[in-house]
C-alpha positions as CSV (number, residue, x, y, z in Angstrom):
1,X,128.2,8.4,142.3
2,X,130.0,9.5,145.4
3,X,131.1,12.9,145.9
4,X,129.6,13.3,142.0
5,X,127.7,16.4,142.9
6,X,130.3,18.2,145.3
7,X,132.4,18.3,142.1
8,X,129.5,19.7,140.2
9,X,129.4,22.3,143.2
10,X,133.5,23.0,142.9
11,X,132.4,23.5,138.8
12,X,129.7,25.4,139.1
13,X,130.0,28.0,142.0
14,X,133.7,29.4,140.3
15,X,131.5,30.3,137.2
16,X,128.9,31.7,139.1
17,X,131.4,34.0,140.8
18,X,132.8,35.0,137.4
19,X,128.8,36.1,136.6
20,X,129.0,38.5,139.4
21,X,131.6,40.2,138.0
22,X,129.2,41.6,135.2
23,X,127.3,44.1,137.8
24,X,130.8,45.5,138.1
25,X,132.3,45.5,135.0
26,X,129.6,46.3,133.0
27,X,129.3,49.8,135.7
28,X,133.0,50.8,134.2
29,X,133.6,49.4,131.3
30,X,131.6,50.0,127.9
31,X,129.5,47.9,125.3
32,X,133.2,48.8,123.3
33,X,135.1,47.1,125.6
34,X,133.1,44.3,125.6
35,X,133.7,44.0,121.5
36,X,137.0,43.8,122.4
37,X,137.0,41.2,125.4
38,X,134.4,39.1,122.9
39,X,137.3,39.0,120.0
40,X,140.2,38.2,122.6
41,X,138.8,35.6,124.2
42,X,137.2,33.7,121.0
43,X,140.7,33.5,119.6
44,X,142.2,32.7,123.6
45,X,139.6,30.0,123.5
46,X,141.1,28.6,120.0
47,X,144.8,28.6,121.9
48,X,143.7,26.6,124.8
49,X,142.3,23.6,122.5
50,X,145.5,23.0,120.6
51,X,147.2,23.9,124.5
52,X,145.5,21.2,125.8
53,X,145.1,18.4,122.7
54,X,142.2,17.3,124.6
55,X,144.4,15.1,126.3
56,X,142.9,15.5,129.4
57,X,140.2,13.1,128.1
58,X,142.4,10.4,127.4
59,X,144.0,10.3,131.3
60,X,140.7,10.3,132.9
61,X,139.9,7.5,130.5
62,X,143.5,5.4,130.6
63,X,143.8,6.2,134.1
64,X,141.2,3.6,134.6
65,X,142.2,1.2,132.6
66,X,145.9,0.9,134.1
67,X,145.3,-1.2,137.2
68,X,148.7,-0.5,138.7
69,X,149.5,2.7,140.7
70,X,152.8,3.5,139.7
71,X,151.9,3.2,136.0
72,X,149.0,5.5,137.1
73,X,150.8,7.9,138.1
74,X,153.7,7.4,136.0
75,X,150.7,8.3,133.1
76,X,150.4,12.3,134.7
77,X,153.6,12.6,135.3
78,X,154.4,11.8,131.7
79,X,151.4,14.1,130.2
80,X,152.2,17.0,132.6
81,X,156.3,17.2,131.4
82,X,154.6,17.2,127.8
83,X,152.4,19.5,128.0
84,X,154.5,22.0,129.7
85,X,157.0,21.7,127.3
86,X,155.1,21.5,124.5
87,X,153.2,24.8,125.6
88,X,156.4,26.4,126.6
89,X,157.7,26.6,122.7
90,X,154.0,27.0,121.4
91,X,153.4,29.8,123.3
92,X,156.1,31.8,121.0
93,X,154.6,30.2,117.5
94,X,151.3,31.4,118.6
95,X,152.2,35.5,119.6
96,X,154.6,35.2,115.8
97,X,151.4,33.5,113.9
98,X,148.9,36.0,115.8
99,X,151.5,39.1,114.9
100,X,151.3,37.3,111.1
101,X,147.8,37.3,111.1
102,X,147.0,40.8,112.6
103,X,149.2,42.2,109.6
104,X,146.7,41.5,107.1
105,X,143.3,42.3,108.7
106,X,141.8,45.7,109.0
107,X,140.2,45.5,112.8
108,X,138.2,48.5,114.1
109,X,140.8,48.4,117.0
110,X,144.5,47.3,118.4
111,X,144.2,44.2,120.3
112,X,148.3,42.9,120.0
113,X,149.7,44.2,123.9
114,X,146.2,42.4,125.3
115,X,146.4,39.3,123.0
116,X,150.1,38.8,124.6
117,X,148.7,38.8,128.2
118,X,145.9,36.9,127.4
119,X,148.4,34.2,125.3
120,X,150.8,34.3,128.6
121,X,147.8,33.6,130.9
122,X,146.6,30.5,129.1
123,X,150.0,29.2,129.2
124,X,150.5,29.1,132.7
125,X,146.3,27.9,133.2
126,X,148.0,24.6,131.7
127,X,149.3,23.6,134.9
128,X,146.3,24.1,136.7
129,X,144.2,21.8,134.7
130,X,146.7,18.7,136.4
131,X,145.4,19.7,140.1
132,X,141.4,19.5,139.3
133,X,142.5,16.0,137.3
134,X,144.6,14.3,140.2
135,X,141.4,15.6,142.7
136,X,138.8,14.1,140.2
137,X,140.0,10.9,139.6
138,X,141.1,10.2,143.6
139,X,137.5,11.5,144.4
140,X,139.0,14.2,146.4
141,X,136.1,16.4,146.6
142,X,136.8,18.8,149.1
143,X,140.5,19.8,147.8
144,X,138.8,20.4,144.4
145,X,136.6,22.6,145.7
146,X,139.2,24.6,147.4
147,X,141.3,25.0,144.5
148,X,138.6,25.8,141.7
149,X,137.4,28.3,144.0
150,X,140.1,29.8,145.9
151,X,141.8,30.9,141.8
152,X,138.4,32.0,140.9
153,X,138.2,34.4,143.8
154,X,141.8,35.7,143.5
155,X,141.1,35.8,140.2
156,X,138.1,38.1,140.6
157,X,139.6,39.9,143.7
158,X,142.5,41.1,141.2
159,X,140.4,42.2,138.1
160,X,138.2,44.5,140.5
161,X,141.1,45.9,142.2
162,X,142.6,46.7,138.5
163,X,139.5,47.8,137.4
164,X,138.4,49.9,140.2
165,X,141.6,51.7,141.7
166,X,143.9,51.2,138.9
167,X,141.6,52.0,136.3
168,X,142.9,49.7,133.6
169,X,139.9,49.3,131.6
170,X,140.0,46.3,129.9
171,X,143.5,45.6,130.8
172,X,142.1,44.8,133.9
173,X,141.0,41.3,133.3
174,X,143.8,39.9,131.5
175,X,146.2,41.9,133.5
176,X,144.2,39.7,137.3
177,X,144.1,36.7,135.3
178,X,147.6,36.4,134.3
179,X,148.8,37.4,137.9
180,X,146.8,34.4,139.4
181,X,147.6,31.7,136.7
182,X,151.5,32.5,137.7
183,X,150.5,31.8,141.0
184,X,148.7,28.7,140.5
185,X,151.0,27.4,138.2
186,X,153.5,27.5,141.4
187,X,150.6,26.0,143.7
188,X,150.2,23.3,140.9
189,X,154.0,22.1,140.0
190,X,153.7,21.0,144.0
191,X,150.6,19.2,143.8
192,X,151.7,17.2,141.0
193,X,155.1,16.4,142.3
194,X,152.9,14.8,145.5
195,X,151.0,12.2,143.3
196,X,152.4,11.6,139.9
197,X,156.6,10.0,138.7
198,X,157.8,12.4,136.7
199,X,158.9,10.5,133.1
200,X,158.6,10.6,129.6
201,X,157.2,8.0,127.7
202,X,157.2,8.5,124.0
203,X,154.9,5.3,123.3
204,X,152.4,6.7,126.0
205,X,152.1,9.7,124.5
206,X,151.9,9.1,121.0
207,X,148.3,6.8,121.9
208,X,147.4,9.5,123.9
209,X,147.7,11.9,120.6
210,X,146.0,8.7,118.5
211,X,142.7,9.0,120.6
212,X,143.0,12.8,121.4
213,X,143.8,14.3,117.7
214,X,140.4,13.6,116.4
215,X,138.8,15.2,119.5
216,X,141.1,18.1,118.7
217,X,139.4,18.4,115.5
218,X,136.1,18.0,117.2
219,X,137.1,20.7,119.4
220,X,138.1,23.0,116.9
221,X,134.7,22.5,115.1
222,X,133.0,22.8,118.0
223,X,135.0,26.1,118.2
224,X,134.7,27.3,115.0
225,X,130.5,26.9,115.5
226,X,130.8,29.0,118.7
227,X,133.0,31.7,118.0
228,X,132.8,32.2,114.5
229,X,129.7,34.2,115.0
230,X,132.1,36.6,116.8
231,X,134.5,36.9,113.9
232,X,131.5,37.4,111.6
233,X,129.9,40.3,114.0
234,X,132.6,42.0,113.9
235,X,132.8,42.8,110.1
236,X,129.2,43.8,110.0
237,X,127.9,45.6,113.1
238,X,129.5,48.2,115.1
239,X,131.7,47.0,118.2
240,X,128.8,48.5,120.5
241,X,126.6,45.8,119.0
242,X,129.2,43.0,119.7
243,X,129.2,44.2,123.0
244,X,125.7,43.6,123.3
245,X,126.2,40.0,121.6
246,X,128.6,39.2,123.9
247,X,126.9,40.1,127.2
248,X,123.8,38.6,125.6
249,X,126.0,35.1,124.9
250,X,127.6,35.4,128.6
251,X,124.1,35.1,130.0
252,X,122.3,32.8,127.5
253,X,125.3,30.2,127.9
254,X,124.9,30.5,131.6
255,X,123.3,27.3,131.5
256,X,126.9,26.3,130.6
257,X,127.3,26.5,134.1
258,X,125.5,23.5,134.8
259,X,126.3,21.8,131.7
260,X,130.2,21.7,132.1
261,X,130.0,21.2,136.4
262,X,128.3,18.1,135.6
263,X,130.0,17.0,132.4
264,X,133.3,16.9,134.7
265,X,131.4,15.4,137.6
266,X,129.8,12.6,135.7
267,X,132.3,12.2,132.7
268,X,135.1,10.0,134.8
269,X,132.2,8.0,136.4
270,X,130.6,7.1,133.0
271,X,134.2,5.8,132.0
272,X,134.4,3.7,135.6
273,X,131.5,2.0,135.0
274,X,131.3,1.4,131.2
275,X,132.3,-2.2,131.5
276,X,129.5,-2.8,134.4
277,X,126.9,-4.9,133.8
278,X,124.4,-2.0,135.4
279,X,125.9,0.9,133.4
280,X,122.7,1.6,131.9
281,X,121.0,2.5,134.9
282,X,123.9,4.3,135.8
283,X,123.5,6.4,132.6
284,X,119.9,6.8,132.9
285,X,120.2,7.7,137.0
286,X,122.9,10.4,135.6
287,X,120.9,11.7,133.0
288,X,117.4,12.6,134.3
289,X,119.1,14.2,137.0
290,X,121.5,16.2,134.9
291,X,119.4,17.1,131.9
292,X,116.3,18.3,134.9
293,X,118.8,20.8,136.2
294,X,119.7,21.7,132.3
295,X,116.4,22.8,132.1
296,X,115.5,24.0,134.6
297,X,118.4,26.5,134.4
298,X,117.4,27.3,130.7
299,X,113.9,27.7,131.3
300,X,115.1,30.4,134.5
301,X,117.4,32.5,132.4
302,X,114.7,32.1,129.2
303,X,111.7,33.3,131.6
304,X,114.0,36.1,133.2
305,X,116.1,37.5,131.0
306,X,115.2,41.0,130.7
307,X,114.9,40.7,134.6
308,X,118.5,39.5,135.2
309,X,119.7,42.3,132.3
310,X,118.3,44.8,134.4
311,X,120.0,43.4,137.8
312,X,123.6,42.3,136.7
313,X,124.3,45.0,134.3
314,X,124.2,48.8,133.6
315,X,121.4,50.6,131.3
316,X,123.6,50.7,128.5
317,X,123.5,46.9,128.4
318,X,119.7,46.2,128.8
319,X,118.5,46.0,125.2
320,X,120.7,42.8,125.0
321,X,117.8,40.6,126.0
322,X,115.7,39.9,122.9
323,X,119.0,37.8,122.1
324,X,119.1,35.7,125.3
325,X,116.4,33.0,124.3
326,X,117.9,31.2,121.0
327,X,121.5,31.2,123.0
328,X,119.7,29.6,125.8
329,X,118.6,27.2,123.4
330,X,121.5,26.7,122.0
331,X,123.4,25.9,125.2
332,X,120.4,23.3,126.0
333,X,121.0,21.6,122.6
334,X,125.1,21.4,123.5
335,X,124.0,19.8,126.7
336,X,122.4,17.3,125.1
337,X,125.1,16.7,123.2
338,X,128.1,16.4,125.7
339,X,126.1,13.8,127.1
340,X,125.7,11.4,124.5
341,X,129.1,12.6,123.3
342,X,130.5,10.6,126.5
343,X,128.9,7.3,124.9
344,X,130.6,7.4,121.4
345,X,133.6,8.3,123.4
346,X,133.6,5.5,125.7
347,X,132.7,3.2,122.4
348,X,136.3,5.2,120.9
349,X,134.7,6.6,118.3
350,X,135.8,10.0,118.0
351,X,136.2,10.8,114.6
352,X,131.6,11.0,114.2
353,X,132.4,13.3,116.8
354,X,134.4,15.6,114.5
355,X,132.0,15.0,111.4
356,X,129.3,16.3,113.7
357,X,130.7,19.6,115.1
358,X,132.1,20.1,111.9
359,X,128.7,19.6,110.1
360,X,127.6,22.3,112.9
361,X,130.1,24.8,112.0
362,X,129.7,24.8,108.5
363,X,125.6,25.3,109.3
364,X,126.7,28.1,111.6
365,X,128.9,29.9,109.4
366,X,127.1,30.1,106.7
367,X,123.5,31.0,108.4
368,X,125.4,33.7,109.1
369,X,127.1,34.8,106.2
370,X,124.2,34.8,104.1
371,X,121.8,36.7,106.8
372,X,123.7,38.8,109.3
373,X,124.7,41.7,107.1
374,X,121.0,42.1,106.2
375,X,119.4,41.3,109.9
376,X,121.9,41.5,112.3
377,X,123.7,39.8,115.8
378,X,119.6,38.4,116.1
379,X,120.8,36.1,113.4
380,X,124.2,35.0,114.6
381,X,121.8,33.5,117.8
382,X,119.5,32.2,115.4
383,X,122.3,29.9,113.8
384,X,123.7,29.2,116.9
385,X,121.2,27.3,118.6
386,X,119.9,25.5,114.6
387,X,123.7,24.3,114.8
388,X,124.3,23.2,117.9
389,X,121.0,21.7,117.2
390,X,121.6,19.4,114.3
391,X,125.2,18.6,115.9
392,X,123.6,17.2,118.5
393,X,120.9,14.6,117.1
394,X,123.6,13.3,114.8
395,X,125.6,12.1,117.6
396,X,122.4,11.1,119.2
397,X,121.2,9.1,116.5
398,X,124.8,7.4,116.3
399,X,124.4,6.2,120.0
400,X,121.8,4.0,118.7
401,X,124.2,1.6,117.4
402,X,125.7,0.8,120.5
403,X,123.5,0.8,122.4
404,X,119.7,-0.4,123.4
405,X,117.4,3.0,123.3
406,X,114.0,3.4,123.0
407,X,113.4,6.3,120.5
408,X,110.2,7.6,122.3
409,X,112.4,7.7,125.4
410,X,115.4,9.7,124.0
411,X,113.3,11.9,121.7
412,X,111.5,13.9,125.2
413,X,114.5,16.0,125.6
414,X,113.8,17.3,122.0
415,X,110.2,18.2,122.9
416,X,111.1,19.9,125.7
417,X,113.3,22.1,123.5
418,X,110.5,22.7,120.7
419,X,108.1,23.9,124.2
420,X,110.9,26.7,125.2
421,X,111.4,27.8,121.4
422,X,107.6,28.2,121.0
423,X,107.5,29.8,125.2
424,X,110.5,32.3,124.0
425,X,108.7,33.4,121.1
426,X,105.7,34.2,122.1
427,X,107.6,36.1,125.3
428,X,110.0,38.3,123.2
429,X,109.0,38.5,119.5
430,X,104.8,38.2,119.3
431,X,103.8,40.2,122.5
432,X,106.8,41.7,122.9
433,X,106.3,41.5,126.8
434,X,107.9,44.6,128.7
435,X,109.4,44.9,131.7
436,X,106.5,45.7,134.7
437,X,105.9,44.0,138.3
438,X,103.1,42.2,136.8
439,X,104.4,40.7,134.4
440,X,106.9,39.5,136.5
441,X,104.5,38.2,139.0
442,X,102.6,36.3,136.1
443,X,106.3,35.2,135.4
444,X,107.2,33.5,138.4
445,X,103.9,32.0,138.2
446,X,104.1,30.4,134.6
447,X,108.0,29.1,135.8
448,X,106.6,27.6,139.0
449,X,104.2,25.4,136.9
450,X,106.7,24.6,134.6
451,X,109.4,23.8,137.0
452,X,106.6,21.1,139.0
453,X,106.1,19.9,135.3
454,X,109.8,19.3,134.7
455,X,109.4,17.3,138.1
456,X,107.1,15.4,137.4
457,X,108.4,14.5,133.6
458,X,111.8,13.2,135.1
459,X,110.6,11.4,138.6
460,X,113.2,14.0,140.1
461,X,113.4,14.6,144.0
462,X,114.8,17.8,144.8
463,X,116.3,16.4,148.0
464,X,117.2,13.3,146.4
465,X,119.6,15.6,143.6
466,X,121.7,15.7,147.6
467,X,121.1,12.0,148.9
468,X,122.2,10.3,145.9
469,X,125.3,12.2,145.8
470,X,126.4,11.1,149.3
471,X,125.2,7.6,149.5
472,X,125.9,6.1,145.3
């Protein structure tokens, strides 16, 4: 496991810079704006799966299978050439199909001049996903963590700027994003020219699409279940609502933060080691450490919420936390799942991926369609968390096959889930608990018990979460 949690640290601190944005944008820009941002970026989000093709998966897992450096590098060269190019002409198809679509719906706002500098932003974020690849699989940690957080800063740095002396509203993200991608892009064509052969290998990438194509799909499921309730809002509630949703969503998937820093720390690891006759301990090591810090993430923001409302963003913002809770959830339940996801991936089968998160959408989408018109964004959390849910013990159940679990044993995580859903309920929707010292006292105590339990429940050393990083 070496140098497995300084990558979680190069994941996780860029996102938690991007969370300290909210005291400041949420100061000058309204619950309107944040409609807006909410809309852009589900459909930027859609872009950047079909950018990428998930390929990035199948390098980190070929990469390990060629034994040969040359062919190894000979492998990013060969993705990096076709990804650029391929993004270079789809950059153009996507601003004609979005200018298509935008003809024929009636939006409660124009979005087309910040769609084109969001769609120009992700192109050039394309060459920056090579860097963090080449750094990850030559377990060069500390480079990593320079580049993650160095574009993250600049990033920030140019949005507040924007924001605050320029006063371009909600330009003012897409506007700092875009500048900084260009940059990186330049930082990144260097990087890669360092440690990869430039060539094109038409075989190569065609088995690359044959394993990656049905984790596209997956993706765009996956999508579809966490957007979609965007899409849906914004037919039904005002764009102050969405707002409200969105900053609501930002927080609850904060555990995200976690999730994803350890997905990419552990996910080239779990390939390494699949043929080992240990991997099992491996996998178990990995997991009771990842899925404590999981929870105990969820069960901070879940016990806080209104707390962190009240200290990250403006007034106008605050009522947003009765939503928090079921998105938490949610983002537990997705943890769950991108870690057994790993296993069927490693076993190459994809495609129950796909059948899963596009069970999950289909749950999602219509939850909401038949309830949020009558109840509102409360729903559109609701449906969130019961699809990620199911999503994830299908492709639990699957893992089965291929391998020797104890049911009891995998089946705790799900408890622990049922615990915070019956916690959050009884914190938010019986008593309605408001907002006073203390209750906040009473808070702190009621997590401090909890946290020791969550302890105690996965034989987890807090200094040992360090140790085993340096020394595995």
């Amino acid at each position: 496991m070496k140098n497995s949690h300084i990558y979680m640290i190069g994941e996780i601190i860029p996102k938690m810079l991007s969370l300290l944005l909210l005291p400041i944008m949420t100061k000058y820009l309204t619950p309107e704006d944040y409609g807006i941002m909410a809309y852009v970026d589900a459909i930027i989000i859609f872009v950047f799966v079909f950018s990428v093709m998930s390929l990035n998966s199948y390098i980190l897992r070929e990469y390990f299978e060629l034994k040969d450096k040359v062919k190894q590098e000979e492998l990013i060269g060969n993705f990096f050439i076709f990804l650029i190019v391929y993004n270079f002409f789809s950059v153009f198809i996507f601003i004609g199909l979005l200018s298509l679509l935008l003809s024929f719906l009636d939006l409660q706002f124009d979005f087309s001049h910040i769609m084109l500098l969001a769609l120009i932003g992700n192109f050039f974020e394309i060459f920056s996903i090579f860097p963090q690849i080449i750094y990850r699989i030559q377990e060069k940690a500390i480079p990593y963590i320079y580049f993650t957080i160095s574009k993250t800063s600049l990033q920030m740095g140019s949005i507040i700027v924007l924001l605050i002396y320029f006063d371009q509203g909600v330009f003012s993200k897409y506007y700092g994003v875009l500048g900084v991608n260009a940059l990186f892009a330049i930082i990144s064509f260097f990087i890669v020219s360092r440690n990869a052969i430039y060539s094109f290998d038409v075989i190569q990438v065609k088995e690359g699409l044959k394993f990656s194509l049905p984790l596209v799909v997956s993706a765009v499921s996956f999508l579809i279940l966490d957007v979609s309730d965007r899409f849906i809002l914004e037919r039904y509630i005002s764009l102050s609502n969405l707002g409200l949703y969105s900053i609501a969503y930002t927080l609850g998937f904060a555990v995200n933060v976690i999730i994803n820093g350890s997905y990419k720390a552990f996910e080239p690891l779990l390939f390494r080691e699949a043929k080992e006759e240990n991997f099992m301990n491996s996998f178990y090591t990995i997991k009771k450490q990842y899925m404590f810090l999981v929870f105990v993430i969820g069960l901070l923001v879940i016990m806080f919420s209104q707390e962190l409302l009240h200290f990250i963003t403006s007034e106008k913002f605050y009522e947003a936390y009765y939503l928090v809770p079921f998105i938490v959830l949610a983002a537990i339940s997705k943890g769950i799942y991108m870690l057994y996801a790993v296993l069927l991936m490693i076993q190459k089968n994809t495609k129950l991926l796909s059948k899963a998160i596009f069970l999950g959408a289909i749950v999602n989408i219509g939850i909401n369609l038949l309830f949020v018109e009558a109840y509102g964004s409360i729903v559109a959390a609701i449906s969130t968390f019961v699809a990620f849910l199911l999503m994830t013990m299908m492709v639990h159940v699957k893992t089965f096959q291929y391998y020797s679990f104890s049911l009891l044993k995998e089946a705790k995580e799900y408890f622990i889930v049922f615990g915070f859903l019956i916690l959050s309920y009884f914190l938010y929707y019986y008593f309605d608990i408001k907002l006073t010292l203390n209750i906040f006292f009473i808070k702190v105590l009621i997590f401090t018990c909890l946290l020791f339990a969550l302890l105690k429940f996965y034989d987890v050393k807090v200094l040992s979460l360090f140790k085993e990083g340096k020394s595995c």
